[in-house]
C-alpha positions in Angstrom: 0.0 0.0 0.0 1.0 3.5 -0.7 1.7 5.7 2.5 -1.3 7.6 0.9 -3.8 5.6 2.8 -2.4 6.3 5.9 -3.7 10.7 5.9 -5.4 11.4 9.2 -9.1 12.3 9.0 -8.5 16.3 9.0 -7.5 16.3 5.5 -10.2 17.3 2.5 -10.0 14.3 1.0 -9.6 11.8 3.5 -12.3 9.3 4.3 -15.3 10.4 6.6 -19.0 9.1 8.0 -21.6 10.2 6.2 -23.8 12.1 8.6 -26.0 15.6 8.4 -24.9 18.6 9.2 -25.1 18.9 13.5 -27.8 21.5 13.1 -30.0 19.0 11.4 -32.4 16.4 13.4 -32.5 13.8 10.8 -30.9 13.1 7.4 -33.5 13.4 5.4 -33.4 17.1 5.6 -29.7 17.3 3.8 -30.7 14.7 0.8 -30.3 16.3 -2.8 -34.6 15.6 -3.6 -35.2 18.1 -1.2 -37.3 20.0 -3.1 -38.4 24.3 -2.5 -41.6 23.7 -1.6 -40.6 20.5 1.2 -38.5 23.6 2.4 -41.2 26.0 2.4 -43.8 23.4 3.8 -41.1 22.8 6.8 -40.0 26.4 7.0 -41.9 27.6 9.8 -40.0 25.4 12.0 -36.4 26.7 10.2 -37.5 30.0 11.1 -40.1 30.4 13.9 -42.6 33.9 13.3 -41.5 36.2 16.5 -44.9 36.1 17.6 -45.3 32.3 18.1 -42.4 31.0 20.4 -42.4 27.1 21.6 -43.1 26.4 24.7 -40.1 26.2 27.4 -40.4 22.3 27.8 -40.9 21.6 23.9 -37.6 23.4 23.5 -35.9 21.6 25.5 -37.1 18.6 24.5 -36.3 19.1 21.5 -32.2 19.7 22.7 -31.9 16.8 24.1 -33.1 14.8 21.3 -30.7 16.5 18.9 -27.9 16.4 21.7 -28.3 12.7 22.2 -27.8 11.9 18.2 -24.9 14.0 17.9 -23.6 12.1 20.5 -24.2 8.9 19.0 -22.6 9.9 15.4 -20.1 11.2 17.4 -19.1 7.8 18.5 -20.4 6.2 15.4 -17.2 8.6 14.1 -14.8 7.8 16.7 -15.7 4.1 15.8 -14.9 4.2 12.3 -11.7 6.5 12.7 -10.5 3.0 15.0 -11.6 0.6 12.6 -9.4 2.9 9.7 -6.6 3.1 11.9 -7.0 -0.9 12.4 -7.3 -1.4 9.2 -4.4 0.3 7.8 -1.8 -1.4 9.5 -3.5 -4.6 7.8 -3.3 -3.2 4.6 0.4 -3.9 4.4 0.5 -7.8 4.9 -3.1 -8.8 3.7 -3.8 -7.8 0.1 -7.7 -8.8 1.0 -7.9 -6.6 3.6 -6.0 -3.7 1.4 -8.8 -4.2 -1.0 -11.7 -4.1 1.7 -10.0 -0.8 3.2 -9.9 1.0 -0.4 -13.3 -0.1 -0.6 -14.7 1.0 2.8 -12.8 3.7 3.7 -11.1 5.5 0.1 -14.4 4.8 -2.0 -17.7 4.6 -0.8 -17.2 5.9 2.6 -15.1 9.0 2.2 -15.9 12.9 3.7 -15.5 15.3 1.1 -15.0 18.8 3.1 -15.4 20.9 -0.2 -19.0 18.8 -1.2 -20.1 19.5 2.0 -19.4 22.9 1.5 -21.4 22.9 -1.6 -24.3 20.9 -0.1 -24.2 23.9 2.7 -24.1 26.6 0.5 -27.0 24.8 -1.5 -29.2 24.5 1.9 -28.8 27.7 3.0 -29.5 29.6 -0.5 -32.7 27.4 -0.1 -33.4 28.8 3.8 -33.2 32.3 1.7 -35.3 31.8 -0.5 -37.8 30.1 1.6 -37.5 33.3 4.2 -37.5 35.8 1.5 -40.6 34.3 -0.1 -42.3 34.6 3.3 -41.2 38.0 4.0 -43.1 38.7 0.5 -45.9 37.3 1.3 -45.9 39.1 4.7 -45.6 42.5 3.0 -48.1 41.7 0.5 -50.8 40.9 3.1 -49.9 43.6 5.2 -50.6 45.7 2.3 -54.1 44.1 1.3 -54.6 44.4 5.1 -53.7 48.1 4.6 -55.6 48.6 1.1 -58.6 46.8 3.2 -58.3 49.6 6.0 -58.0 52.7 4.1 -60.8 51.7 1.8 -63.3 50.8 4.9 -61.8 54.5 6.0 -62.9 55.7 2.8 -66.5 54.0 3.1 -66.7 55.3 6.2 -65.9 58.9 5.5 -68.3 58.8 2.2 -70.8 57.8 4.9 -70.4 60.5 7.4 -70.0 63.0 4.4 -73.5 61.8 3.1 -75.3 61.6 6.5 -74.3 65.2 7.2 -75.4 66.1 3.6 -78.4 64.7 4.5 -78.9 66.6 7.7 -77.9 70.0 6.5 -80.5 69.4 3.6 -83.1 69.4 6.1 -81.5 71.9 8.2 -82.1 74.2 5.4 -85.7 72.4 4.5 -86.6 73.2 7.8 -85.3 76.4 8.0 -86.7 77.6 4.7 -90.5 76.1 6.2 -89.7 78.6 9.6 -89.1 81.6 7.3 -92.2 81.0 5.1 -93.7 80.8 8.3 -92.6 83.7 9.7 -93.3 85.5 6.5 -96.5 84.4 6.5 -97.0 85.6 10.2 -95.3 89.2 9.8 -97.6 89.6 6.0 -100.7 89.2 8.7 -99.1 91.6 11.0 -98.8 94.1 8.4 -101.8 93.7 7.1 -103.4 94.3 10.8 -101.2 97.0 11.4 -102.3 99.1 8.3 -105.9 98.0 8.7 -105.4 99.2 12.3 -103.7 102.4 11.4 -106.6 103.1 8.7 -108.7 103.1 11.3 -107.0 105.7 13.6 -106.2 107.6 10.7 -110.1 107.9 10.2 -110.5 108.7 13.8 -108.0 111.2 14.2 -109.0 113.1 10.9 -112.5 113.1 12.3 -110.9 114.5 15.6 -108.8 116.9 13.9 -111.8 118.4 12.0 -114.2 118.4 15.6 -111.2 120.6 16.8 -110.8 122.8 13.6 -113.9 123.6 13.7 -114.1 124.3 17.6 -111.0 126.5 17.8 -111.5 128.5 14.4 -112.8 131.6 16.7 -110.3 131.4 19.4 -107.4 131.3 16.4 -108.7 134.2 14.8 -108.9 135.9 18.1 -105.1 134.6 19.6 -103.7 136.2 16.5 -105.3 139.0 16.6 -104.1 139.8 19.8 -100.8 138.6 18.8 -101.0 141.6 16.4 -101.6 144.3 18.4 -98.8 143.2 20.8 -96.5 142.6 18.1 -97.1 146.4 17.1 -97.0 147.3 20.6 -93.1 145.4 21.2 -92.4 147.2 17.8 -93.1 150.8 19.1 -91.6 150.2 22.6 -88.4 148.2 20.9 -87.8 151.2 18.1 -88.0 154.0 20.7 -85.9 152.0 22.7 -83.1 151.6 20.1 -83.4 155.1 19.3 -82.7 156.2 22.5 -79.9 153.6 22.7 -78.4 155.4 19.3 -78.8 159.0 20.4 -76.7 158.0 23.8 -73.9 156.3 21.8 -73.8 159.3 19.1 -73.0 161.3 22.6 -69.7 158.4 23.6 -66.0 159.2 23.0 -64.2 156.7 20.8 -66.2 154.8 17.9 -68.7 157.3 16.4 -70.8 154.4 15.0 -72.7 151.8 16.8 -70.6 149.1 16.5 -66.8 148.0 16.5 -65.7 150.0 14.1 -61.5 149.8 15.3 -59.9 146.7 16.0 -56.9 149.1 17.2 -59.2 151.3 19.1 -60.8 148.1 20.9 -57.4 146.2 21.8 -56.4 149.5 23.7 -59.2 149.3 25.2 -59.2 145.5 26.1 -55.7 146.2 27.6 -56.7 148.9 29.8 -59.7 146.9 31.0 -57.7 143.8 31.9 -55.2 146.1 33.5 -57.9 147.3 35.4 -59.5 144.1 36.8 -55.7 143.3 37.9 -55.3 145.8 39.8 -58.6 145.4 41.4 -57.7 141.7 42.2 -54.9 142.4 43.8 -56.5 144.7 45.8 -58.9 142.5 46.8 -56.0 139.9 47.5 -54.5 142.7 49.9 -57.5 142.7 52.0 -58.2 139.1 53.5 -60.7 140.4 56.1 -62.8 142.5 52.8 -62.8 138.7 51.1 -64.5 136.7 53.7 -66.6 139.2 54.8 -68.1 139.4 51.6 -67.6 135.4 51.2 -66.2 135.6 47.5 -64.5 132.4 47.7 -68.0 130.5 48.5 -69.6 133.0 45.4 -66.9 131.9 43.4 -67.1 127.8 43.9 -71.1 128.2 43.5 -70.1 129.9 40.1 -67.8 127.0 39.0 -70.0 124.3 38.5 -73.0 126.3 36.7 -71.4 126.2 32.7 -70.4 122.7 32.9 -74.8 121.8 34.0 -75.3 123.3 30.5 -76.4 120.4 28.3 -78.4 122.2 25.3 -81.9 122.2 27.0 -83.8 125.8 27.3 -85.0 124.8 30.7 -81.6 124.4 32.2 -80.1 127.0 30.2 -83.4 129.8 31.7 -82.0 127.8 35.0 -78.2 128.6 34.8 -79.3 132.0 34.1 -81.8 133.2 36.5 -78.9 132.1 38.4 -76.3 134.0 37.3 -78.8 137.3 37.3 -80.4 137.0 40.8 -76.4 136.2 42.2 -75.4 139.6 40.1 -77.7 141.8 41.0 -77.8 140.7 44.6 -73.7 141.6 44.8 -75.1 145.1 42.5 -77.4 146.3 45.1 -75.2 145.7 47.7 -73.7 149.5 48.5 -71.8 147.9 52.1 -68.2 148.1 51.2 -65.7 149.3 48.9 -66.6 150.7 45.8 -64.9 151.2 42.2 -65.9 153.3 39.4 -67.8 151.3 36.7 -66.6 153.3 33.7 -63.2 151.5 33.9 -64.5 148.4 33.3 -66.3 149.3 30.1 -64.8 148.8 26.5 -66.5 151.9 25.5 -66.1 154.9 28.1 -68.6 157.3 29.3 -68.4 160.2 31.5 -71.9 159.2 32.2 -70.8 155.9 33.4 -68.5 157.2 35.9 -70.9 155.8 38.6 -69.0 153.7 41.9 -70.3 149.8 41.7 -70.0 147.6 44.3 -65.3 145.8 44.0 -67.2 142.1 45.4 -69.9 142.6 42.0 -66.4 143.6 39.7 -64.2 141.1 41.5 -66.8 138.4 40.4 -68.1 139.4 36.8 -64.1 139.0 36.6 -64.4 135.3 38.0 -67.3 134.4 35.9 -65.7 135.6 33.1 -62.3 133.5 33.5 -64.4 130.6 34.7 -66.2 130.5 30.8 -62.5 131.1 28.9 -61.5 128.3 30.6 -64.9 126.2 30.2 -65.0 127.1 26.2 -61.0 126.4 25.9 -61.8 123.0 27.8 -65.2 122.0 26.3 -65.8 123.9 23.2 -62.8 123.5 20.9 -63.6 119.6 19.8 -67.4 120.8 19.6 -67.9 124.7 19.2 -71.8 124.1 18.9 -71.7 123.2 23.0 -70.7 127.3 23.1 -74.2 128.6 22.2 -75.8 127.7 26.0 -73.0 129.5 27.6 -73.7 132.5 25.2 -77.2 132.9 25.2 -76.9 131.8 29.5 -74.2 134.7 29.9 -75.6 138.2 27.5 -79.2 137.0 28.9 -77.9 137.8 32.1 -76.3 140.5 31.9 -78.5 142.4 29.5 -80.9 143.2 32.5 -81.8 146.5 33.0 -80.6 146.4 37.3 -76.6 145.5 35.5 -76.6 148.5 33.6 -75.3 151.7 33.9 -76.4 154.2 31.8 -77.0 151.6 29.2 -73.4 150.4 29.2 -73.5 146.4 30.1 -70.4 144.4 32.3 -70.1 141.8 29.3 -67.6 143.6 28.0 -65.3 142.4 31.3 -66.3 138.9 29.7 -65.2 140.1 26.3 -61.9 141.3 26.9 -61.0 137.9 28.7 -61.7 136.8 24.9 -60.0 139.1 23.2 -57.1 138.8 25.1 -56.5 135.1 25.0 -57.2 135.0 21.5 -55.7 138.7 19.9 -56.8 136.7 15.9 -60.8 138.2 17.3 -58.9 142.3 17.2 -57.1 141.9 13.9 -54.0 140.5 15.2 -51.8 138.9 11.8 -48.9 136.6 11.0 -46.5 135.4 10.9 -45.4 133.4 13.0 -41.7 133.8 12.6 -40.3 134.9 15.6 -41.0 134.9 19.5 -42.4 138.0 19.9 -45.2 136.7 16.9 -45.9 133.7 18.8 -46.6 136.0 22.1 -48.4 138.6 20.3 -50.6 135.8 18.7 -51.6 134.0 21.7 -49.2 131.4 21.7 -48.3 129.6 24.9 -44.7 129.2 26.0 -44.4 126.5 28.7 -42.1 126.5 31.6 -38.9 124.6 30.0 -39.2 127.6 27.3 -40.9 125.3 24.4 -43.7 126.2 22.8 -47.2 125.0 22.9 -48.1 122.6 19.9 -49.9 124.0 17.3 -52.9 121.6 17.5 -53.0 122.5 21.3 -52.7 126.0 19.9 -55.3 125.9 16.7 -58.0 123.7 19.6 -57.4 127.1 22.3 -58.0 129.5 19.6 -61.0 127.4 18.4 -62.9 126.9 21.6 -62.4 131.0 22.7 -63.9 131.4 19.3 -66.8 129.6 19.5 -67.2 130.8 23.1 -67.0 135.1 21.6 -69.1 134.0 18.6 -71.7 132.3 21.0 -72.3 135.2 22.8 -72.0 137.9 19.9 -74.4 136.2 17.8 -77.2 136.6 19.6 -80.3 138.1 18.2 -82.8 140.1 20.5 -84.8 141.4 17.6 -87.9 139.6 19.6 -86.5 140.5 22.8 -87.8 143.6 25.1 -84.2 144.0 26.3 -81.3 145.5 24.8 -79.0 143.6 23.6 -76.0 144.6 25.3 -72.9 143.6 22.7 -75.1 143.3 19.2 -74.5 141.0 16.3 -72.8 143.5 14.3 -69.5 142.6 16.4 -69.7 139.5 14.9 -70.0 140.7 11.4 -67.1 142.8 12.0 -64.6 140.3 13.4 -65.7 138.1 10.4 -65.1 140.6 7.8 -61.1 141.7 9.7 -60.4 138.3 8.8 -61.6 138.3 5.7 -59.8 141.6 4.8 -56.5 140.5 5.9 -54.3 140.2 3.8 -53.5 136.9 2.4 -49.7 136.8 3.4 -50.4 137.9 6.8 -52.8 134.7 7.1 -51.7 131.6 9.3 -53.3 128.3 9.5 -55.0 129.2 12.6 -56.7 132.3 11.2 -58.4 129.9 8.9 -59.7 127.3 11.6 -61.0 131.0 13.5 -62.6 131.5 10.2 -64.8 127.9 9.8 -65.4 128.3 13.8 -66.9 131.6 13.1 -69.2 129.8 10.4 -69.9 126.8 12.3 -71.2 128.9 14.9 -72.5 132.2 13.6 -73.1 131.6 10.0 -77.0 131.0 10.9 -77.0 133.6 13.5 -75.7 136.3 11.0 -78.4 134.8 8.3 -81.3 135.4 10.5 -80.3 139.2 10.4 -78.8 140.2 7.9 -80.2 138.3 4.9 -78.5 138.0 1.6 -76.1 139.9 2.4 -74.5 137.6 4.7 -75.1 134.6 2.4 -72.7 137.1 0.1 -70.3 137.6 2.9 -70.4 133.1 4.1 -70.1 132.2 0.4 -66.4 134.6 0.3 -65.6 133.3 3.2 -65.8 129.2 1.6 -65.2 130.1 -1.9 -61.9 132.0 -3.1 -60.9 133.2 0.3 -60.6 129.7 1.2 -59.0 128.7 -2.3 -56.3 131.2 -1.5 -55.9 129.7 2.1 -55.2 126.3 -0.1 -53.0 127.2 -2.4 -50.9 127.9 -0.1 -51.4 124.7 2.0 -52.9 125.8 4.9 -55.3 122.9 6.0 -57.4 125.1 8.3 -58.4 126.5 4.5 -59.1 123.0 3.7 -61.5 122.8 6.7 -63.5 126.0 5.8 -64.0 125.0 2.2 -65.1 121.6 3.3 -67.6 123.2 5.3 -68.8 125.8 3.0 -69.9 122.2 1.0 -71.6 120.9 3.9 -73.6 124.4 4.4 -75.1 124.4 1.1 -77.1 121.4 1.9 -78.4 122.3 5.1 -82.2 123.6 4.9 -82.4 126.4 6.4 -79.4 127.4 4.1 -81.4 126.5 0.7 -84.7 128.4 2.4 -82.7 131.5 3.3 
């Protein structure tokens, strides 16, 4: 024999037992007929789903088993490895047994490491295929599972959407049956109404004419008495004003009834408010005078009495009989120091040179800085509110027990106005320098800036509207004089109108539409056409100009001129 036959059993090619691979638990499993399908029948048990595991005891079981047939090939092996090792020492003096060896262990019998290799290689590409056609079919029902849920989703959702189709169809069924309903129920209404207003109608045209016909003679006889005491006022009022025109012919200063200077009146506003100062700081100088007389209790009962003014006649006759009764209580009360009234008066008169009680001065002064400061703070976003105040205020002061010699203490209330706002006396831009700002009623605050000019423009506005409220007032149907006439109003109005156009500033023009806003109708009730002529300047190219130069005070007067033309009493006038 050839020392071939003598290799150990860890060579490729020398002899080996047959046997399955350890892993296996027969070997059937490792035979070349095993088909795909035997694999895929078996291959739940190759490789168990995670979410079925055997049972603890089948498992181990099942080791056992398999650990008790390895062991027995194992000594199956070790059995045949001493048989080859017997035989090969036979091999060299028995030629039978040489032959039986080759045939046992070198032919039949031999372990081939590479075929089993192959046979390994072969199994396992089986497993693979076997565990990637189950992972297929895994996916694929998971996704008829998923197909199968998204279209029951769909069903479901089709469902909901048709129910709630459904619903708001008769939501709006029913809805549509309560509106026909409800028409049906408001067409009866109506038709109840109007049959029940036909009715009343009837009845109160049948009233109407019982009372026509019952009050015929009384009418006749109401205006006829109407008549004679309008003829009567006429005589009484025109002898009156005569008398009134014959005493100012006889006045130093203006020679016409009426403002007829604006440089005449400031000195004269100057001298009055220098006046008043000095008579309230005599007043201050005398403590014991002030409480005797109790003018700080006069003046807090005066402080409240403009802001109760709310536009109705009976509070404004209220405020008013007020303000008279306290005035001419302080006027007939000769106890204490007197003044001389002329100073006081914008228009002096020997005549007038008559002593007046300093606590009736000292509080026509109060009153009069309690309304600048009432208009400033009330009037300026609403210059109508002023008209109360005015007609309250010259009503007051227009009775016959304030005056002297004809001569009324409104003009202490006037020259408050003129001074705080010097555009009413003819004052004119610009506004250049310091001294313009303080000779047109600016207002320089404490740190030395100035006053803005909306705060400014509003001021100017509301002491307006507070002078135009009370010189627009019309006593033509009054038995009293009226004691600072509309004319003054015409005259301011026509100083700003005769300004010139480069001496204008933006306030001028908001003075302008406040004198409108408040007096336009006032001065129409008077004077006629003529002060349509002198309002329809005022809007048309005066404003224009005022715009051209982009002044937006202009803007606001021309704006308002637009909304005067459609009032009523505008087209009637």
């Amino acid at each position: 024999m050839t020392p071939k036959a003598e290799r150990t059993l860890s060579e490729p090619w020398s002899p080996a037992v047959k046997m399955p691979l350890p892993d296996s638990d027969s070997e059937d499993e490792w035979e070349e007929g095993s088909s795909d399908a035997d694999l895929f029948a078996n291959s739940s048990n190759i490789y168990p789903s995670p979410g079925r595991t055997a049972s603890p005891r089948g498992a181990q079981s099942t080791c056992a088993v398999r650990a008790h047939n390895l062991a027995e090939k194992i000594n199956a092996l070790d059995l045949k490895a001493k048989e080859y090792s017997l035989a090969s020492k036979l091999t060299a003096t028995d030629n039978k047994a040489s032959q039986d060896f080759t045939l046992v262990y070198l032919q039949d019998s031999r372990f081939n490491a590479r075929e089993a290799a192959k046979l390994e290689e072969r199994f396992q590409a089986k497993v693979r295929r076997v565990y990637e056609a189950k992972r297929q079919d895994d996916l694929n029902r998971a996704r008829i599972e998923k197909e199968h849920r998204e279209e029951l989703a769909r069903e479901a959702e089709e469902a909901a959407r048709k129910a709630e189709e459904i619903a708001r169809r008769q939501e709006m069924e029913r809805q549509r049956r309560e509106q026909e309903k409800r028409e049906r129920e408001q067409k009866a209404a109506e038709a109840a109404r109007v049959q029940a207003e036909r009715v009343r109608a009837e009845e109160e045209r049948k009233r109407q004419a019982d009372l026509e016909r019952e009050t015929a003679l009384k009418r006749q006889k109401d205006a006829e008495d109407a008549r004679v005491k309008t003829e009567r006022d006429a005589r009484e009022r025109a002898v009156r004003e005569a008398a009134a025109a014959l005493h100012a012919a006889s006045r130093p200063g203006p020679r016409i009834y009426g403002r007829k200077s604006t440089t005449y009146e400031g000195v004269a506003m100057q001298r009055v408010i220098a006046a008043l100062h000095q008579l309230r700081h005599s007043v201050r100088q005398e403590e014991a005078f002030a409480k005797e007389k109790k003018l700080t209790t006069i003046r807090r009962g005066l402080r409240p009495k403009f802001g109760q003014l709310n536009g109705e006649r009976t509070q404004t006759i209220e405020v008013r009989d007020f303000l008279k009764n306290a005035f001419v209580d302080l006027r007939s009360d000769q106890n204490g120091p007197m003044i001389s009234a002329n100073e006081f008066f914008l228009n002096q008169d020997p005549s007038c040179d008559i002593p007046v009680p300093v606590a009736f001065v000292w509080t026509v002064n109060e009153l009069a800085k309690l309304l600048v400061m009432q208009v400033i703070n009330e009037c300026a976003m609403k210059p109508g509110t002023a008209d109360p105040i005015g007609v309250a205020v010259i009503s007051a002061f227009a009775d016959e027990r304030l005056l002297v010699n004809g001569h009324s203490f409104i003009d202490i209330i006037i020259a408050r106005l003129l001074k705080k706002n010097p555009l009413l006396i003819g004052e004119l831009g610009p506004e250049a320098t310091e001294g313009d700002r303080k000779r047109l009623g600016w207002i320089q605050e404490g740190d030395g800036t100035w006053e803005s000019e909306e705060n400014h423009v509003n001021r100017m506005v509301g002491l307006t509207a507070g002078y135009t409220a009370i010189a627009g007032r019309n006593f033509g149907n009054s038995k009293l004089i009226n004691p600072y006439p509309i004319f003054n109003l015409w005259h301011a109005v026509a100083t700003v109108l005769n300004a010139p156009a480069d001496k204008l500033t933006n306030t001028h023009y908001f003075v302008m539409k406040t004198f409108l806003e408040v007096g336009a109708k006032k001065l129409v009730d008077v004077y006629g056409h003529q002060a349509k002529k002198l309002v329809e300047l005022a809007v048309g190219d005066w404003a224009l100009r005022g715009e051209t130069q982009g002044f937006s005070g202009a803007v606001s007067v021309k704006a308002f001129g637009k909304f005067l033309r459609n009032e009523e009493w505008w087209k009637k006038s």
